[in-house]
N, C-alpha and C positions, 0 to 999 in steps of 0.2 A: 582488467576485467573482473567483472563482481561473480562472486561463486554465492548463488543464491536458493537458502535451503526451501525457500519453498516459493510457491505464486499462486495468484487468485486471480480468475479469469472473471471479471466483475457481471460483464455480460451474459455470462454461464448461471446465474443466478438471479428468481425475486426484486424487484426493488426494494420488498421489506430486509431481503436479507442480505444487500448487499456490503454497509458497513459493520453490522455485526459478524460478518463471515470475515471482512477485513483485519477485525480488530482482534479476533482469536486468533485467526492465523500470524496477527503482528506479535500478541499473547504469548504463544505457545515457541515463540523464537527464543535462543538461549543469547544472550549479551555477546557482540559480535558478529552475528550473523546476516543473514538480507531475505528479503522477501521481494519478488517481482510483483506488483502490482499493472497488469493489461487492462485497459479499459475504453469506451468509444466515446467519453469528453474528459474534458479536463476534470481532475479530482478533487480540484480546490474545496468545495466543501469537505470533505474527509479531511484533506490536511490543515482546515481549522479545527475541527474532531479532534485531531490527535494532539494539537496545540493544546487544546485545552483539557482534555481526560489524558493523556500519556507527556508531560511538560518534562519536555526534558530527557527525554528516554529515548527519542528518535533521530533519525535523519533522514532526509526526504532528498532525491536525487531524480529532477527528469531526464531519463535516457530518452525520450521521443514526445513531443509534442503536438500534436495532431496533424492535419485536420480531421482523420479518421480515428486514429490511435493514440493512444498517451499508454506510453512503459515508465512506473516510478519505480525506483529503488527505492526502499523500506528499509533502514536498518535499526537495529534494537543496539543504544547506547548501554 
């Protein structure tokens, strides 16, 4: 089980704000850590984001696949 220091309820927030609330909460994680990511589609756009502005720095885990919900685990390599 992932022990995860923080999560972002994407829905809880703007569409403007939704991946720069993502990417500071991914930011502000110390090397090892995990962030829960809840959201009501698939986050594929965000996980090209991070491909291409964080290369190398992540890993991307989906615990739940929809059709209502998708939980990623976020971890800071």
């Amino acid at each position: 089980m992932i022990d995860f220091t923080a999560e972002v309820i994407a829905p809880n927030f703007p569409p403007k704000e939704k991946h720069p609330k993502i990417i500071d909460t991914f930011d502000a994680l110390q090397q090892g850590e995990f962030m829960l990511l809840i959201n009501d589609h698939d986050p594929k756009p965000l996980r090209y984001q991070f491909m291409v502005e964080r290369t190398d720095t992540f890993t991307w885990e989906y615990l739940e696949e929809g059709p209502d919900l998708w939980r990623v685990a976020i971890g800071k390599i």
